[in-house]
C-alpha positions as a printed Julia matrix, in Angstrom:
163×3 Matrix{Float64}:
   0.0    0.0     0.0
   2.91   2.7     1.11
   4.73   1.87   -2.13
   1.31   2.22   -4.42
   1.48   5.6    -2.61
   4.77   6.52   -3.31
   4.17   6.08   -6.76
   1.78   8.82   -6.91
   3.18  12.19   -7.98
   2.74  14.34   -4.9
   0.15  16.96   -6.66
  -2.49  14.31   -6.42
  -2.56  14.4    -2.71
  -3.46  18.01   -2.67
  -6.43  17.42   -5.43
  -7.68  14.37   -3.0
  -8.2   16.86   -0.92
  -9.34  19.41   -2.95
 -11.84  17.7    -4.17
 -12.73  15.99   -1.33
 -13.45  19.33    0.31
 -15.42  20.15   -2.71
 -17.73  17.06   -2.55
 -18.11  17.89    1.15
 -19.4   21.47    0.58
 -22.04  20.45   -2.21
 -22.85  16.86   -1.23
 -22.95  17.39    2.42
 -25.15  20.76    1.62
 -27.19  18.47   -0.53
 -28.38  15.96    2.1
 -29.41  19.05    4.88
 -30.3   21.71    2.25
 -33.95  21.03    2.16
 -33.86  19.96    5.97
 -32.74  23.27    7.11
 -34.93  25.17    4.65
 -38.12  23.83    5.69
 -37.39  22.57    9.24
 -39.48  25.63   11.74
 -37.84  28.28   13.61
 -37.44  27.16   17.18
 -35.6   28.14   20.21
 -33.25  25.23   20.02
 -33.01  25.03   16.22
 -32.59  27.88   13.84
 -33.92  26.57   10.17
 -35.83  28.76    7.73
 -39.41  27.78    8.19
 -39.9   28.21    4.44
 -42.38  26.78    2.59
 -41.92  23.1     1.08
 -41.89  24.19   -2.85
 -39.97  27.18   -2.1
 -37.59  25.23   -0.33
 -37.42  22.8    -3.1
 -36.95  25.21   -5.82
 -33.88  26.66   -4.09
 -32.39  23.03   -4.08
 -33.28  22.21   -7.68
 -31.65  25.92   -8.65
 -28.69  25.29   -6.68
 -28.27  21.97   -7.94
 -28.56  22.84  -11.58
 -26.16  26.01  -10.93
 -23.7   23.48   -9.57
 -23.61  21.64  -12.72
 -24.56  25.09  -15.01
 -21.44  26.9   -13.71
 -18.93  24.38  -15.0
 -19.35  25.48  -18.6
 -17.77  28.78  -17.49
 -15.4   27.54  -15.31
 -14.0   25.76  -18.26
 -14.01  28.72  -20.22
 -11.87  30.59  -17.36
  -9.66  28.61  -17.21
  -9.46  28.03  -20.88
  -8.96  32.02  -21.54
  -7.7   33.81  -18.86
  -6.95  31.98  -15.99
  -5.5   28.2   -16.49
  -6.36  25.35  -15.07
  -4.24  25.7   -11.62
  -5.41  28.74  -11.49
  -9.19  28.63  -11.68
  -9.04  25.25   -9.58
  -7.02  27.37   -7.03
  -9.85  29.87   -7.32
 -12.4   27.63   -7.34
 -11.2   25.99   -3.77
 -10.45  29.51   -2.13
 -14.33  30.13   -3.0
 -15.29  26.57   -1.55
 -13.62  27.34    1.98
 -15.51  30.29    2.51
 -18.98  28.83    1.43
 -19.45  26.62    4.16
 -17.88  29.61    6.39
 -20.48  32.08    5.18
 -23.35  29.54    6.16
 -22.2   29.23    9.76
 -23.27  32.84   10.1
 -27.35  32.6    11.06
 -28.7   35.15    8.31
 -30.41  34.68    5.52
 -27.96  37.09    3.21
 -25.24  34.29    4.22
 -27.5   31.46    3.02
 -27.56  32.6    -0.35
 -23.88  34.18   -0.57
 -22.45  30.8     0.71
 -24.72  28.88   -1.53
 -23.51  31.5    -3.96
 -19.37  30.91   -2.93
 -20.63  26.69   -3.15
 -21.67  27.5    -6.4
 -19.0   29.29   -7.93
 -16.26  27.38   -6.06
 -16.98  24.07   -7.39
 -17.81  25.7   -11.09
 -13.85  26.33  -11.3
 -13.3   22.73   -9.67
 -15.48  20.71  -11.79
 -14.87  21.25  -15.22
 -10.66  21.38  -14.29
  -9.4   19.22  -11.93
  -9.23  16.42  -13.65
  -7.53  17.5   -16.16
  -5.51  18.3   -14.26
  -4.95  15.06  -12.87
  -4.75  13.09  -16.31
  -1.53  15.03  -17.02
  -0.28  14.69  -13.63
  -0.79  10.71  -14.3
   0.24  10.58  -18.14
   3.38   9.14  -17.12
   1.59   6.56  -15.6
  -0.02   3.61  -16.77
  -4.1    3.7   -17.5
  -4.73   1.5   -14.63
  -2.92   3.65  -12.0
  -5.15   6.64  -13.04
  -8.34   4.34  -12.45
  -7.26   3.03   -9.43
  -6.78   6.34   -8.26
  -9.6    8.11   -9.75
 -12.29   5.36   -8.01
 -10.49   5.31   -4.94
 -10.58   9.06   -4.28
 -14.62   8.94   -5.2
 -15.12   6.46   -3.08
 -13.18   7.86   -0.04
 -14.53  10.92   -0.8
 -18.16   9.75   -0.94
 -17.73   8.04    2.55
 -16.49  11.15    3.97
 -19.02  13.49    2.43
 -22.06  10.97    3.53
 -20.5   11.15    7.05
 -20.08  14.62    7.57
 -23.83  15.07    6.69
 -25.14  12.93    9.69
């Protein structure tokens, strides 16, 4: 195991977590998103109270921007930016997402959803790229090992952080 992990080029360890961070922002936000929106406002508990359709229609917006804003993440980074650039970007805007929700206003609900948003629309569309050229050296199989190791491990973690 320490030698298949020696073999790695030491860029990939900072994408894991990159983009493990990444699918802990937007999947953990996705399993509580519509919990906290609809749950009432209550002495012990502080969700939204908002209606159930309203509530829903924020998650199937934010959900859809998600996957919306990796079109021009692509084209950043294609243009102006570069890759390492945009994915640097892209996680600077994903740590302060989940920091802006901690704050109990409804302005920070929607400009961390907003940071979510944008943060993983550098991410997306770039990182692995990004981590097909780190691995071109490498043999097919190593990238695929890789590649459904880190969703898996990164699934796990995401799923956990959410209960």
């Amino acid at each position: 195991m320490l030698k298949m992990l020696s073999e790695h080029p030491k860029g990939l360890y900072i994408l894991f977590f990159t983009e493990m961070w990444e699918r802990f922002s937007y999947y953990g936000m996705r399993a509580i998103l519509t919990l906290y929106m609809i749950t009432s406002v209550a002495n012990d508990n502080s969700g939204l109270g908002w209606e159930d359709a309203f509530a829903l229609s924020i998650y199937g917006w934010y959900t859809m921007a998600v996957y919306v804003m990796s079109i021009p993440g692509g084209i950043i980074a294609d243009r102006w930016l570069g890759q390492k650039k945009t994915v640097l970007w892209g996680g600077i805007l994903l740590v302060f997402g989940p920091s802006v929700l901690a704050i109990d206003a409804v302005w920070a609900f929607a400009a961390g959803l907003t940071l979510i948003v944008l943060g993983v629309g550098g991410l997306k569309p770039n990182v692995m790229h990004i981590e097909l050229a780190l691995l071109s050296d490498f043999s097919n199989s190593l990238f695929i090992t890789y590649f459904g190791k880190t969703i898996c491990i990164q699934g796990l973690l995401s799923l956990i952080s959410s209960i």
